[in-house]
N, C-alpha and C positions, 0 to 999 in steps of 0.2 A: 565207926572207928575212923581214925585222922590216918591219913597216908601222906608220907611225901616221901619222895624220889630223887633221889643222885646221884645221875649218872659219874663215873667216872675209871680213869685211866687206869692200865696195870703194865707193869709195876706204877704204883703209883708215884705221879708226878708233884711235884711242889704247890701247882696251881690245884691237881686232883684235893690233895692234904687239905688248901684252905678253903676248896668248899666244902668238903665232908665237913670239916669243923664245925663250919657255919651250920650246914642239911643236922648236925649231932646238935647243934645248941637252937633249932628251929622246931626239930622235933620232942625235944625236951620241953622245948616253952610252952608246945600246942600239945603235949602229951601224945604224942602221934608214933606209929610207927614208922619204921624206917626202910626205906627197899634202894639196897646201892647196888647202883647197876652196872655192869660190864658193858662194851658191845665190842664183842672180836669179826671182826673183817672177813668177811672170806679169802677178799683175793691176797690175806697178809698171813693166812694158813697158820696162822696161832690159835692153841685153843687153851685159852686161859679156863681153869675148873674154879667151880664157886669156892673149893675148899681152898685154892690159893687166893683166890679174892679176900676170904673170910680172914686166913692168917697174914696176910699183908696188912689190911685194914686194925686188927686186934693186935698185933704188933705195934703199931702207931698210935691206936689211941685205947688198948685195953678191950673187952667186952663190951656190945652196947646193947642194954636190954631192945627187947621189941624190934631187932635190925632183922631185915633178910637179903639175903644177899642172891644177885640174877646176875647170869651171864647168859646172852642174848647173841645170835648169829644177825650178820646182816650186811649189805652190799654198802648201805648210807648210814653211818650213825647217828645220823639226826632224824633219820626216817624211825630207824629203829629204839630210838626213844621217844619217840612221838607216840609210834604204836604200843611201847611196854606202859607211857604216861597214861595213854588213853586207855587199855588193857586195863590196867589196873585201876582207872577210875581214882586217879591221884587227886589229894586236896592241894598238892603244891609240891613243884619241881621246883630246884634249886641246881643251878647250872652256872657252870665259871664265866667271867668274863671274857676266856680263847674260845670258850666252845660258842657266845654269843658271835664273834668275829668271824668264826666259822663256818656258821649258820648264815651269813650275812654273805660273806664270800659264795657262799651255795645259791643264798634264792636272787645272789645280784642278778643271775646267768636269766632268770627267768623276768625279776623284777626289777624298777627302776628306784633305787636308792632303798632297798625293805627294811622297814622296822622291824627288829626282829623279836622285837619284848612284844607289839602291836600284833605281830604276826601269832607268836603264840598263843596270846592271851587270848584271842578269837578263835583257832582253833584248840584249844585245851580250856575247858572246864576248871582252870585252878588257877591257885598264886602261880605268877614266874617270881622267883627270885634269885638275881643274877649277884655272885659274888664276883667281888675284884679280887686280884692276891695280891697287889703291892701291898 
């Protein structure tokens, strides 16, 4: 079975909205399942529940067959989708273009100048696909 992954924000954000759209119309294409994923912070002491995730998102764009929805605890949120990616043996995460900046902002501290499509794609096993929301 096809899996792909999208992480994204709650409430949800404008950019969160146009990647779901894109992760809804990639997983339709490839007939794939769907796993949207939260990550709540620790040290930001919110604890978003899948059943607000699930009616925030179905709100927005209705039901979507084959969807499951994850809210994941974690210090890094890019750590913590890296591990839910890999956990779950995803065929393809699809991730906004703030959160690629982000990422980028993260491993500058370690690296010089990081690819950050280069980076994932070596360590994850799948499509990256990075939506824009202009």
């Amino acid at each position: 079975m096809t899996l792909v992954v999208v992480p994204v924000r709650y409430p949800l954000s404008r950019h969160s909205r146009a990647t779901l759209a894109e992760a809804i119309r990639i997983a339709d294409e490839r007939d794939a399942d769907l796993t949207i994923l939260h990550v709540d912070l620790y040290q930001e002491g919110r604890e978003v529940t899948r059943t607000e995730l699930k009616r925030a998102v179905e709100a927005e764009f209705g039901r979507i067959d084959r969807a499951r929805y994850v809210v994941r605890r974690g210090f890094l949120v890019e750590e913590t989708i890296l591990d839910e990616v890999a956990a779950e043996n995803a065929d393809a995460v699809v991730i906004g273009s703030k959160q690629v900046s982000r990422w980028r902002r993260t491993f500058s501290r370690f690296l010089d100048d990081p690819n950050i499509d280069q980076f994932l794609r070596e360590k994850l096993d799948c499509d990256v696909i990075t939506v824009s929301a202009e």
